[in-house]
C-alpha positions in Angstrom: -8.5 10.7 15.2 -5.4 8.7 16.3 -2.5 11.0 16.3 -0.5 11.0 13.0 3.8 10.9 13.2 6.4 10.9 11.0 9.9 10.3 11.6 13.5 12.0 10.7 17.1 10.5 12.3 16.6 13.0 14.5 13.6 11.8 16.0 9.7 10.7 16.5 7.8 13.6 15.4 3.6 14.1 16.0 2.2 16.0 13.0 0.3 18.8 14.2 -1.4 22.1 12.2 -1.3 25.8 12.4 -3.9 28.1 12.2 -3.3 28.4 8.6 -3.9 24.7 8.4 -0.3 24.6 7.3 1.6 21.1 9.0 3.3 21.4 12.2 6.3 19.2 13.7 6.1 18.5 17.2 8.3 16.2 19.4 7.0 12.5 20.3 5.6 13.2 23.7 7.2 9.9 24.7 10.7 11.3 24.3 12.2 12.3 27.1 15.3 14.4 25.7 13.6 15.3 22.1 16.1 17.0 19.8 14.6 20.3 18.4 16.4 19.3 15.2 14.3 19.2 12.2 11.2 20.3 14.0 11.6 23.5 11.4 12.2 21.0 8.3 8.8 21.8 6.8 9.1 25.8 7.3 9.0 28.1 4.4 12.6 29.2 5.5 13.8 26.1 4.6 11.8 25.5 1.6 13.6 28.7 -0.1 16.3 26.4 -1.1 14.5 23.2 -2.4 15.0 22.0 -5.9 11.8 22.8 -7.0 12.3 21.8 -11.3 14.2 19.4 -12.6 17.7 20.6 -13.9 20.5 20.6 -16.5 23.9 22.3 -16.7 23.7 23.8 -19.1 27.0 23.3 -21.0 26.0 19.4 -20.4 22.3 20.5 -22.0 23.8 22.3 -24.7 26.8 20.5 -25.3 26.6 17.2 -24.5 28.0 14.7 -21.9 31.5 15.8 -20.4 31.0 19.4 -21.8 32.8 22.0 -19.3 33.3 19.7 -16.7 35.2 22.4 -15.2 32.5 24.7 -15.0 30.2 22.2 -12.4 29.2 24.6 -9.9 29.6 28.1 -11.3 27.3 28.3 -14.6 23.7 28.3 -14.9 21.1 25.7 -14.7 18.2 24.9 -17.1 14.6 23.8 -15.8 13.1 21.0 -17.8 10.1 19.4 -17.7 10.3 15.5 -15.7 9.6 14.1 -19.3 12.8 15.7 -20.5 15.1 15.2 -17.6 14.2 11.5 -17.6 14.3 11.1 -20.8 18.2 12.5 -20.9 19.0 10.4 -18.2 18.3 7.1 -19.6 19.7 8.1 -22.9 23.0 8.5 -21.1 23.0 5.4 -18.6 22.2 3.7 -22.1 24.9 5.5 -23.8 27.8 4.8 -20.8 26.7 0.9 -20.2 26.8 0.3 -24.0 30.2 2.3 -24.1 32.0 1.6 -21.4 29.8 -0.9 -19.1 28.5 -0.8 -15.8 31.7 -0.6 -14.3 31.9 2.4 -15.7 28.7 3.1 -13.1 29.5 4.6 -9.5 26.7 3.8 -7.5 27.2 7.1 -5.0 24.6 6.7 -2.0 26.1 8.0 1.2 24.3 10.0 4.3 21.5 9.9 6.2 18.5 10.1 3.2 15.5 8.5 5.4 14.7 7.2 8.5 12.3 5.6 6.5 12.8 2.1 5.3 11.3 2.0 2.2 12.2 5.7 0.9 15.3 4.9 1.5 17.5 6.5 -1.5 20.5 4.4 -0.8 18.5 1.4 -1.0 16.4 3.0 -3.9 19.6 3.8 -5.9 21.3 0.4 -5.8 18.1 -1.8 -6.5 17.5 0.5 -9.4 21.3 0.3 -10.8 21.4 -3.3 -9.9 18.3 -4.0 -12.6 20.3 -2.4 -15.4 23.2 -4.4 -15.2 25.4 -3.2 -11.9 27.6 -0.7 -10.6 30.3 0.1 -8.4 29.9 0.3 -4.9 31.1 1.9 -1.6 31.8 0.1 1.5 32.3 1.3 5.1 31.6 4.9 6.3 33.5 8.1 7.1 32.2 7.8 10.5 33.6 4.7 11.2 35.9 2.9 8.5 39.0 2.2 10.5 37.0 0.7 13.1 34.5 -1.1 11.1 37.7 -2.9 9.3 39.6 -3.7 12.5 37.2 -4.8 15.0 36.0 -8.0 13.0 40.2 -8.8 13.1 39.7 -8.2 17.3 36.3 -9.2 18.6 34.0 -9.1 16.2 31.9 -6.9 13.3 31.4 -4.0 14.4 27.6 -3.7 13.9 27.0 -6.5 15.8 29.3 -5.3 18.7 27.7 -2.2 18.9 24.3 -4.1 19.3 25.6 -6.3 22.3 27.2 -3.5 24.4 26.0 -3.1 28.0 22.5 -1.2 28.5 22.5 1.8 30.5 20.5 0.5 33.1 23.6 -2.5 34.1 25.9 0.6 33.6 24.2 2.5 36.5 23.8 -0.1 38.6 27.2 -1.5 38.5 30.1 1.0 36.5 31.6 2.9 39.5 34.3 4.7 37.2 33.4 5.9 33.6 36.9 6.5 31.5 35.7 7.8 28.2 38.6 8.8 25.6 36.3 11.4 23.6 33.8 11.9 25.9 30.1 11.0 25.7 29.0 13.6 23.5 25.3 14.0 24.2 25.0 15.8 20.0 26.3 12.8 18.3 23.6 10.5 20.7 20.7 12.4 19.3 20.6 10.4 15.9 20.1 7.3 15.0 19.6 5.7 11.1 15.7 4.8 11.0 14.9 7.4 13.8 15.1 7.8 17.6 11.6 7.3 19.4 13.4 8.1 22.7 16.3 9.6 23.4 18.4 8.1 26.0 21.7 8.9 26.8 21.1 12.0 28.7 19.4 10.6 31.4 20.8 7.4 31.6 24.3 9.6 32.2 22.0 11.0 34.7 21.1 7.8 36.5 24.8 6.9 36.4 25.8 10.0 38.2 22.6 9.0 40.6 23.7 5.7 41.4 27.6 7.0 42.3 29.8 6.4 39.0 32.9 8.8 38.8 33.1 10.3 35.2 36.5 11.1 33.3 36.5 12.3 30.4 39.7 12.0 28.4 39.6 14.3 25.4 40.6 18.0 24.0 37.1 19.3 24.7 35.6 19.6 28.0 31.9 19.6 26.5 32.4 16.1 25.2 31.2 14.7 28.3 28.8 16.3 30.4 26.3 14.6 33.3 24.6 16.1 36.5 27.6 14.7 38.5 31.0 16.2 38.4 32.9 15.1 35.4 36.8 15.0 35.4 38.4 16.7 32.6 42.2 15.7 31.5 42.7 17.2 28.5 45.0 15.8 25.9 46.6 16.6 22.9 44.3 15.3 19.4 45.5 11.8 17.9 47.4 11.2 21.3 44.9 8.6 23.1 46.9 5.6 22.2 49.9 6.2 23.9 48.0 6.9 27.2 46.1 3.5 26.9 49.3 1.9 26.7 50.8 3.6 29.4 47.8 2.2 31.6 48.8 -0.9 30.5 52.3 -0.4 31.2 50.9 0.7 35.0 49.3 -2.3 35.1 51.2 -4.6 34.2 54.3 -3.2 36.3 52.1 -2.7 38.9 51.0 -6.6 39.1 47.2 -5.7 38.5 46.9 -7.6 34.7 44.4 -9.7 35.0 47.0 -12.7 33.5 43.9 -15.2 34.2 41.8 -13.5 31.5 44.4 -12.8 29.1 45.5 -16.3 29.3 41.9 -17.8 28.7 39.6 -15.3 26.8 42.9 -13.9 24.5 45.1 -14.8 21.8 48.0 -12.3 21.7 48.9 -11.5 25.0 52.4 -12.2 25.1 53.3 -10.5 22.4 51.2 -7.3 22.9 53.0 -7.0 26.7 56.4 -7.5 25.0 55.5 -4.3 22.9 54.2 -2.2 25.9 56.9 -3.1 28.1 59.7 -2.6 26.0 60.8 -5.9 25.3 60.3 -6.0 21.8 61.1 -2.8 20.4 63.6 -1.2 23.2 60.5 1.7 24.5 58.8 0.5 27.5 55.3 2.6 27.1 55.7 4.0 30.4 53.6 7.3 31.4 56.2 9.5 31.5 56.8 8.3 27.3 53.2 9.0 27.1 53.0 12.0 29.0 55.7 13.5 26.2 53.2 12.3 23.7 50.2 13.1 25.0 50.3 16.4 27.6 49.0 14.1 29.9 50.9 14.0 33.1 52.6 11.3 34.3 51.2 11.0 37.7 48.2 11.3 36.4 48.6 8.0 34.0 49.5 6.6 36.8 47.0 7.2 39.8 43.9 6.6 36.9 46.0 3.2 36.0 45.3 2.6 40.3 41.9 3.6 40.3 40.9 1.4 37.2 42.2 -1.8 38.8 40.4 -0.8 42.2 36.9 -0.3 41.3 34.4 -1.6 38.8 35.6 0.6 34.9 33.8 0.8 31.9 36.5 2.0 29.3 34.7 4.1 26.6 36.3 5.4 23.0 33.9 7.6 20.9 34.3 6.9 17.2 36.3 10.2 16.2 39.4 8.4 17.7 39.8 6.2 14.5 38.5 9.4 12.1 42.9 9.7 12.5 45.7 8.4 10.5 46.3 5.2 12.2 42.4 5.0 13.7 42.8 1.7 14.2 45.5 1.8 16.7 42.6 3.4 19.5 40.0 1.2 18.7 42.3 -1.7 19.8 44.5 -0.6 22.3 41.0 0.0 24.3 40.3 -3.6 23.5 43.4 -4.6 24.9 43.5 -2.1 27.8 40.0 -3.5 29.1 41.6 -7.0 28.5 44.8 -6.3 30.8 42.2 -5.1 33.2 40.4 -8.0 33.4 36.6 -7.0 33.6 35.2 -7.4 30.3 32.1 -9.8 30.3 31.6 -8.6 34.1 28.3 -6.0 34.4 29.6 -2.3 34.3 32.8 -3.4 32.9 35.7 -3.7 30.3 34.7 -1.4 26.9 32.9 0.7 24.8 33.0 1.4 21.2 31.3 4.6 21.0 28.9 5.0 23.8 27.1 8.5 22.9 28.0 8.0 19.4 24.3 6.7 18.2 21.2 6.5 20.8 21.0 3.3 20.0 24.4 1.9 21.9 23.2 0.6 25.1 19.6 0.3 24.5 18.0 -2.6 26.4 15.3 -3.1 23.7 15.4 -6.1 21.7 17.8 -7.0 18.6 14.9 -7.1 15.5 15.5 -7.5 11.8 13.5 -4.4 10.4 12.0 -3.4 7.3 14.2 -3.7 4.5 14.1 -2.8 0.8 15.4 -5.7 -1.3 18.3 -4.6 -3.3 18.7 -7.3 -5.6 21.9 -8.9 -6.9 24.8 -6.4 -7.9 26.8 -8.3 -11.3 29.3 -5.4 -10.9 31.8 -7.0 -8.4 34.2 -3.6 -8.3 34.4 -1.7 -4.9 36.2 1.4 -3.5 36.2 2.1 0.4 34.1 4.8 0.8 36.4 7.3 1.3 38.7 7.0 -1.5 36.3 8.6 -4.2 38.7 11.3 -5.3 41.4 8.7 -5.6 39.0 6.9 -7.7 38.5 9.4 -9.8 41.9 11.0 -10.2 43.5 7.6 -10.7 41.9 4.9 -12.9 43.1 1.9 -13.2 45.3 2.6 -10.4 45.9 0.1 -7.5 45.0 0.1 -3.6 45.0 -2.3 -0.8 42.3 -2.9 1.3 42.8 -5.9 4.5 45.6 -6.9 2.6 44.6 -7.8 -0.6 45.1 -5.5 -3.8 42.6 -3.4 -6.2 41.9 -1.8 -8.8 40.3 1.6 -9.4 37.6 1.6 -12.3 37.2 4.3 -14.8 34.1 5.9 -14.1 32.1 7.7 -16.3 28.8 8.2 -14.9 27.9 9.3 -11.2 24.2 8.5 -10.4 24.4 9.4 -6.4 20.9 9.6 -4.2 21.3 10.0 -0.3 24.5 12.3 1.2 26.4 14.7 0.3 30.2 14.2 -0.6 30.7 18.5 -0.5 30.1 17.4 2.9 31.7 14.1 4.1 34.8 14.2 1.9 38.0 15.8 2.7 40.6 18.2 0.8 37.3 19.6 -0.7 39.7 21.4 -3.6 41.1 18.1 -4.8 37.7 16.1 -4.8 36.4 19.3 -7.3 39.8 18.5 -9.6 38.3 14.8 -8.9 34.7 16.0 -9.9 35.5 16.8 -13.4 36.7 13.5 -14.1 33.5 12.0 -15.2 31.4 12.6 -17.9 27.9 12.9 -16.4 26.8 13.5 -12.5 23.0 12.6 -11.8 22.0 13.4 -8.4 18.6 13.6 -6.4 18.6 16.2 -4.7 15.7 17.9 -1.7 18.2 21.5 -1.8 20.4 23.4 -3.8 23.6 22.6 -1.6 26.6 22.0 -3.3 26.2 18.4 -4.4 23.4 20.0 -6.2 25.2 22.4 -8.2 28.1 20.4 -8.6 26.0 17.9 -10.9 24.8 17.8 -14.2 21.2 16.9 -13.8 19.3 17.3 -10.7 16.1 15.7 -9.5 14.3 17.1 -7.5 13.2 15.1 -4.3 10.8 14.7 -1.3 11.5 14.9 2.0 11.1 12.4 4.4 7.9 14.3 6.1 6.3 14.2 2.3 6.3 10.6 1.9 4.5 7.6 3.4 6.8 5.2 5.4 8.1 2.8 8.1 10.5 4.0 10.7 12.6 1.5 12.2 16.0 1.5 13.6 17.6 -1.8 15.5 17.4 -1.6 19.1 15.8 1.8 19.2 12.6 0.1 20.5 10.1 1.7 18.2 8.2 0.9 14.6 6.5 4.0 13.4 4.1 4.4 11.0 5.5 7.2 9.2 2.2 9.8 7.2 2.9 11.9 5.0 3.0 15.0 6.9 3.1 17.6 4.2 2.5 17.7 0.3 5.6 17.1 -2.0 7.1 20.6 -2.6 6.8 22.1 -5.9 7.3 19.4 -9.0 9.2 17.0 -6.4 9.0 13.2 -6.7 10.2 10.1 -4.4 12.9 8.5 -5.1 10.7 5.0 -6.1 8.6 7.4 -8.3 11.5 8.1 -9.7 13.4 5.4 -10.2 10.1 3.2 -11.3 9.8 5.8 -14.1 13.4 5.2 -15.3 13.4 1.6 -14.9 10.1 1.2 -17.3 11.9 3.2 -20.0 14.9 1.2 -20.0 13.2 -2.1 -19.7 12.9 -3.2 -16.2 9.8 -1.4 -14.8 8.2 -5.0 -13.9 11.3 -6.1 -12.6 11.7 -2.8 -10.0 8.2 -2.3 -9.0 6.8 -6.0 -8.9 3.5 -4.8 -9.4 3.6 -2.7 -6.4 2.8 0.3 -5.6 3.9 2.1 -2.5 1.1 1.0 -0.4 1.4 -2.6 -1.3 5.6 -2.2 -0.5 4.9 -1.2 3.0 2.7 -3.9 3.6 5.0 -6.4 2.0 8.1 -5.2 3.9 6.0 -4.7 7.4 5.3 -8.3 6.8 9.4 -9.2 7.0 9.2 -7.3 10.8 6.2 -9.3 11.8 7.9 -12.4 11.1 11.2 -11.5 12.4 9.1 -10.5 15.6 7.3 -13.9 15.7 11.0 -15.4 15.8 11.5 -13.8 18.7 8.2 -14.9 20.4 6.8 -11.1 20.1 3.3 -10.6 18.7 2.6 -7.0 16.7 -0.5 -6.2 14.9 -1.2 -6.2 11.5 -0.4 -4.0 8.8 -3.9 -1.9 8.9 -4.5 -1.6 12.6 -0.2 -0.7 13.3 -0.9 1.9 10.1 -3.7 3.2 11.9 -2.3 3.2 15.5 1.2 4.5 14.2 3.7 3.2 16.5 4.7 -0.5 17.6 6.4 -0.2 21.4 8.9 -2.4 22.0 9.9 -1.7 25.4 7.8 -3.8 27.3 10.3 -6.7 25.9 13.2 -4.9 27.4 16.1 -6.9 29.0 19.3 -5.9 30.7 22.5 -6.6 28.3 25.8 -7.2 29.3 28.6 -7.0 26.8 30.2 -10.3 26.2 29.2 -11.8 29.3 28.3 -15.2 27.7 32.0 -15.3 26.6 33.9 -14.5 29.6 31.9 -17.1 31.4 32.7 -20.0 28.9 35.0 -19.0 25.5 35.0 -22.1 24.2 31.1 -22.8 24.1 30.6 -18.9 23.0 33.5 -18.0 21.1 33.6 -15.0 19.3 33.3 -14.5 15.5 37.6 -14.0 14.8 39.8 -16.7 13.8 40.6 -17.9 17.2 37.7 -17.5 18.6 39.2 -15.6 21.3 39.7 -11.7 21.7 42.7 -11.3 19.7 45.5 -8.7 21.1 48.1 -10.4 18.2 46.2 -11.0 14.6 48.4 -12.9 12.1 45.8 -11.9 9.8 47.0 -7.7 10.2 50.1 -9.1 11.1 50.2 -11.0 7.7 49.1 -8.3 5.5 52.4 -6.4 5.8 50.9 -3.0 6.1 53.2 -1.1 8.2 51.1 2.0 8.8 48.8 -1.0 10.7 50.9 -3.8 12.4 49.6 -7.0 14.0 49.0 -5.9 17.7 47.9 -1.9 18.6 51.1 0.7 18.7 51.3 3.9 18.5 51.9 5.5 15.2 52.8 8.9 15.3 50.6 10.5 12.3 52.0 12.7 9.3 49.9 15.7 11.0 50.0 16.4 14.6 51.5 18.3 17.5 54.5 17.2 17.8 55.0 16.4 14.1 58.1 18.8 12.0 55.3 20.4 10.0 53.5 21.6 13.4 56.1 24.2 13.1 54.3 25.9 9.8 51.1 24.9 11.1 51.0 24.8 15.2 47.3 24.4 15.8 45.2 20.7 15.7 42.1 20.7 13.6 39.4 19.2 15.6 36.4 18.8 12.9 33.2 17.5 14.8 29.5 16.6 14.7 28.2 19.7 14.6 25.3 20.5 17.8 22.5 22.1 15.6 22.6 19.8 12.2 23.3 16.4 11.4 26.2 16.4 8.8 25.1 19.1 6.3 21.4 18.4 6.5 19.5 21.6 6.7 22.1 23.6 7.8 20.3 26.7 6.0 17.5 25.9 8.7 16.3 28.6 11.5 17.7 26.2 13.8 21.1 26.0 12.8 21.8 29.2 11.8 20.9 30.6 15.4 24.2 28.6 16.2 26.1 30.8 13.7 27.5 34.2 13.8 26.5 36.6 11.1 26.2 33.2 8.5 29.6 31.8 9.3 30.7 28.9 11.5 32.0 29.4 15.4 35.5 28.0 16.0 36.5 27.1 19.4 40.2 28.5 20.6 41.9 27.9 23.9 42.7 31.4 25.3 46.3 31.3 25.5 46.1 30.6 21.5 43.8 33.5 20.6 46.0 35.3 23.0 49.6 34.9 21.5 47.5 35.8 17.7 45.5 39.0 18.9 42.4 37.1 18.7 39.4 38.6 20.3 36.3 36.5 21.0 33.5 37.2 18.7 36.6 38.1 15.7 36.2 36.4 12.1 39.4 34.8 11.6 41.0 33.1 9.3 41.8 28.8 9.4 44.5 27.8 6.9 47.0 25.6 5.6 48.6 24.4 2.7 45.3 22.6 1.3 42.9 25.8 1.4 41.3 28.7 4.2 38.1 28.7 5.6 37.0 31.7 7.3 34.8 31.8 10.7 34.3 33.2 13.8 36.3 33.0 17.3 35.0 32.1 20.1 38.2 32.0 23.0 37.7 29.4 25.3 39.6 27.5 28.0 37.1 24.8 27.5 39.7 23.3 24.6 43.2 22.3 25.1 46.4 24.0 24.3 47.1 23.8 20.7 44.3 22.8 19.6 41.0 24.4 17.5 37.7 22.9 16.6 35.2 23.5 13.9 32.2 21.4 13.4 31.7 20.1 10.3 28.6 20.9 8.0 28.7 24.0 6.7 27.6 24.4 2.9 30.4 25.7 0.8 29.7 28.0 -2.1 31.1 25.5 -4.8 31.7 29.2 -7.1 34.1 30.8 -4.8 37.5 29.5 -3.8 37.9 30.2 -0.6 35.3 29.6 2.1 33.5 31.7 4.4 31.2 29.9 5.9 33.4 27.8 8.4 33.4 24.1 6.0 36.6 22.1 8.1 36.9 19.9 5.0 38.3 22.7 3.2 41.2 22.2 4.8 41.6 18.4 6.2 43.9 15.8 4.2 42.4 13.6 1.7 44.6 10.4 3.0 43.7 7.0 4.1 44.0 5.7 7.9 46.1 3.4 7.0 46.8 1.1 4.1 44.5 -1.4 5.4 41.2 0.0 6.4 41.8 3.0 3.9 39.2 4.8 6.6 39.0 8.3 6.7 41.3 10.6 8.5 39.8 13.8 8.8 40.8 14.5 12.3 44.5 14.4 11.4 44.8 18.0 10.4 47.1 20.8 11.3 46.0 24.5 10.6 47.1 28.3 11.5 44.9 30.5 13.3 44.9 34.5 12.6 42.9 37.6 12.9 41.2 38.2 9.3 41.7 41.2 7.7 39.2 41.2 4.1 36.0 38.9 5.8 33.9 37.8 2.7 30.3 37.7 2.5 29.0 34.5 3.1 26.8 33.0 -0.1 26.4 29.3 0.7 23.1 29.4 0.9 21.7 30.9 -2.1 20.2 29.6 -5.5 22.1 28.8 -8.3 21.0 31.3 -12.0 18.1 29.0 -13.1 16.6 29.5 -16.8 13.6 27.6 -17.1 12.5 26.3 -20.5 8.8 24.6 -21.3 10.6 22.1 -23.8 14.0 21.5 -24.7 13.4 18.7 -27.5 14.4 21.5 -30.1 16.8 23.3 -28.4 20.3 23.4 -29.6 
């Protein structure tokens, strides 16, 4: 019997079985660096906190729509029966569209639901809503907003970029000197959206260290990049990097190494943005010592790395939590512009990176394929938020907000329907979002756990994992289709989210219309068809639908080819020009320039942000907030798992904090202390450190807050980070803008995250009152 896989962002997994017959998850044995995340996905550990029923509030049941709003996440729940629980929820999308509209609709889909492609509850979601007349939408991510909005402005969208940059292979051959601002962080590189059949960046660090490149990592964490080689550390105060980019450009251009050639033919902008870092045009010259005041990065240092750049062959990496700031923007492009004074982008082993280590997927060498893909249909509602402006949303409607320059409105919404994610997760200044929570009148959600985007709702359907479902993997450039079988039997009364959906859309009149007659055998052949023919495009033959189902994966790799990033348009700009309104790299953009958004001018600058070391209100609050990936989950997902909480301490999150820190508070490793500021404390446990700089703390993010206590005590960094916008014109998140105290805590509360909510099951509720 061929062997059987399924698929998680995580990773290829081969289904296996225990003694008991029970299913087993295994790692691909093709993956050289397998992540043991989600290997324990299907254990009965885990399945202690699935949604097993469907669910009402029961004010909401008993009450009505927008009964005890107030009371979402601290009162009981009632089990219904699916007939019931679907029958109350197209009663109320009927009652809010013939209210209020579909505008009144927010279309919440945000996380990492599937690697699958048709099971896919963000696409699931929005095809659904789209049938019954629209909704509003999100666009961009918390990972990556400010960057997403900028980059199209600079070089180009940002997808596309990130599918272009150099492979590893070019990098070990040719990069000499590897200067990452944020490191290389092998955790973040172990995901990737539709699943990651091999995972790369380990060893192709490896290979780089091999062949002879020198590693710096610029960042406050030392772990942040880590190779068999030795690996330079200068750390540097959180929010900072900017400054010390244009203090290398300073070097450089005082130094006579700008590379005037390129800047002249491959750049719009030039003039202007060397005006800014000498001085010229605002009266600062951006000279290391100015940055080493910023920054706590020496002077000397700015300028002997500014030397060894223009000496040697530099790949200048930025990992995406630069722009998760107030003013993210400014990083993403002052790297740009950096690699552009230097001269070697376009050469192999040269000029920048957005975000190597950030996905496995940056610097793959397999080829770009059009995957899978669920159609969504046409959305009539035309209304959008950025993503991370929800709780603005909410709290103001009808209010106004700019986004690229051009003004908006905020819709009143009534009714949540959110499938994929987690906003008790993603979101930040998790005490205003609940104020923001009990704006609307209903909160669907679909739901695998009882996490706290769970009990926050009003009804909850209960869903499948990803291992309980048939499916296509796919993820661009990760090299790999994967037949995805159902590893393990749905758990309890849960349903897919097409099950779902189909169910819904045939009682409010569009079953035909969602479905087309398919069921979920016929969708996977129709939409492995759309990769077969996108395949044939690209003069690459796969088999058909019944022999790839039966052999289980489709291996790209022997169509592999070296990539180097923008090579195409340093050798000839104006027969490849890139996708901005010049067609150049642009240093300058009238169009920024032009919106008039001061908290993100026309060229890159440093900004100092509301929160950060040497802002007045470091003073109350003298310690920088670092809130990362977290090693052992991905975002919130299973973090109840075995796996997850072996990296905990007695339930509660570890924070990271340099020794002279701990030191000047009485802090003792292994002590639960207590993280606070003005927005909220979290509770969690020390772990002193010289491995972080001065001044600084970090905290992954993740951990499941108890939505019916008000302070935290499992270690959730959101608790405490500021719900405000990167700026006025990406309105990205800026989570890693955050200042905090640090002290020894003397009442430690138990941690109850991860617990059921009080469930009262009924048979029938049609007579209930």
């Amino acid at each position: 019997m061929a062997t059987r896989y399924t698929a998680s962002h995580w990773g290829l997994y081969e289904v296996g079985r225990k003694a008991d017959g029970f299913p087993k998850l295994m790692p691909f044995s093709g993956d050289p660096d397998p992540s043991p995340i989600g290997l324990d996905q299907l254990e009965s550990d885990v399945a202690r906190l699935r949604v097993a029923r469907p669910a009402v509030r029961q004010s909401w049941l008993e009450h009505g729509p927008g009964s005890h709003p107030e009371q979402r996440g601290r009162e009981p729940f009632v089990e219904v029966s699916w007939e019931d629980a679907l029958a109350l929820v197209a009663a109320e999308l009927t009652r809010v569209r013939a209210t209020y509209g579909n505008e009144a609709i927010f279309g919440g889909s945000y996380g990492w639901s599937s690697a699958g492609r048709f099971h896919h509850a963000q696409s699931q979601v929005h095809r659904f809503l789209n049938m019954v007349g629209g909704y509003v939408r999100h666009v961009d991510t918390y990972s990556l907003a400010a960057g997403r909005v900028i980059m199209p402005h600079v070089v180009g969208p940002i997808d596309d970029l990130h599918a272009e940059h150099t492979s590893w292979d070019v990098l070990a051959e040719h990069t000499r000197l590897l200067v990452s601002f944020g490191g290389v962080p092998l955790k973040n590189s172990r995901v990737s959206p539709g699943g990651a059949g091999r995972h790369r960046v380990k060893e192709a660090l490896a290979q780089m260290a091999a062949s002879g490149t020198r590693f710096i990592n610029i960042s406050p964490l030392r772990e942040n990049l880590v190779t068999d080689g030795d690996v330079e550390w200068i750390p540097i105060r959180p929010n900072t990097d900017t400054s010390v980019m244009l203090a290398l450009a300073h070097e450089l251009f005082k130094t006579g190494h700008a590379d005037d050639a390129f800047l002249e033919r491959c750049c719009v902008g030039g003039e202007a943005f060397r005006d800014y870092v000498l001085g010229l045009s605002d009266g600062q010259p951006k000279t290391p010592a100015w940055a080493a005041e910023i920054s706590g990065v020496p002077a000397a240092r700015i300028i002997d790395l500014a030397q060894e750049m223009a000496g040697t062959r530099t790949l200048l990496n930025v990992a995406w939590s630069l722009q998760r700031a107030e003013h993210g923007e400014q990083p993403f492009w002052a790297i740009v512009a950096l690699a552009c004074v230097l001269g070697q982008v376009g050469l192999p082993g040269g000029g920048f990176g957005l975000g190597y280590g950030a996905m496995n997927a940056i610097g793959s060498p397999h080829p770009r394929l059009k995957g899978p893909s669920l159609p969504q249909g046409r959305n009539p509602v035309t209304t959008f938020i950025p993503v991370a402006r929800i709780a603005d949303m909410l709290l103001n409607p009808g209010g106004r907000f700019t986004y690229e320059g051009k003004t908006h409105r905020y819709p009143d919404i009534r009714l949540i329907y959110w499938a994929g994610g987690n906003p008790y997760h993603h979101h930040q200044d998790l005490a205003r979002l609940r104020r923001a929570w009990a704006k609307p009148d209903t909160i669907i959600v679909h739901e695998q756990f009882w996490n706290a985007h769970a009990r926050m709702a009003d009804i909850v359907l209960p869903a499948t994992l990803a291992a309980e479902r048939n499916d296509i993997a796919f993820a661009t450039r990760e090299g790999m289709l994967v037949a995805m079988h159902q590893a393990a039997p749905a758990h309890a009364e849960a349903r897919d989210d097409f099950a779902i959906f189909s169910d819904l859309a045939d009682r409010l009149g569009v079953g035909a219309a969602f479905t087309e007659g398919l069921d979920e055998r016929a969708w996977l052949a129709r939409l492995y068809a759309t990769f077969v023919a996108s395949a044939a495009a690209n003069g690459i033959a796969v088999p058909d639908f019944p022999e790839f189902w039966e052999r289980g994966v489709v291996d790209l790799a022997p169509h592999d080819e070296p990539v180097v990033f923008l090579d195409q348009f340093r050798s000839d700009p104006v027969a490849h020009p890139r996708p901005t309104p010049s067609g150049r790299i642009e240093l300058f953009s009238t169009t920024v320039a032009d919106a008039q958004a001061a908290d993100c001018p026309g060229h890159p600058a440093w900004l100092p942000p509301t929160e950060w070391l040497g802002a007045p209100t470091a003073e109350r609050w003298p310690i920088h907030l670092v809130s990362d990936q977290p090693a052992r989950r991905l975002h919130s997902q299973l973090d109840h798992a075995p796996w997850s909480l072996a990296g905990k301490s007695g339930g509660r999150e570890v924070v990271l904090v340099n020794t002279a820190d701990a030191a000047a508070r009485g802090i003792a490793d292994g002590d639960v202390v207590d993280i606070v500021n003005g927005r909220g404390t979290v509770q969690a446990v020390a772990a002193v450190s010289d491995d972080i700089v001065a001044g600084a703390a970090r905290l992954a993010t993740g951990a499941w807050i108890d939505p019916a206590e008000d302070a935290d005590a499992h270690g959730n960094p959101n608790v405490l980070t500021a719900d405000r916008p990167a700026s006025s014109f990406s309105q990205g998140c800026a989570a890693l803008s955050c200042l905090v105290e640090i002290r020894r805590c003397a009442a430690p509360l138990p941690p109850t995250a991860h617990k059921l909510p009080p469930l009262i099951h009924r048979n029938s509720i049609r007579n209930a009152s």
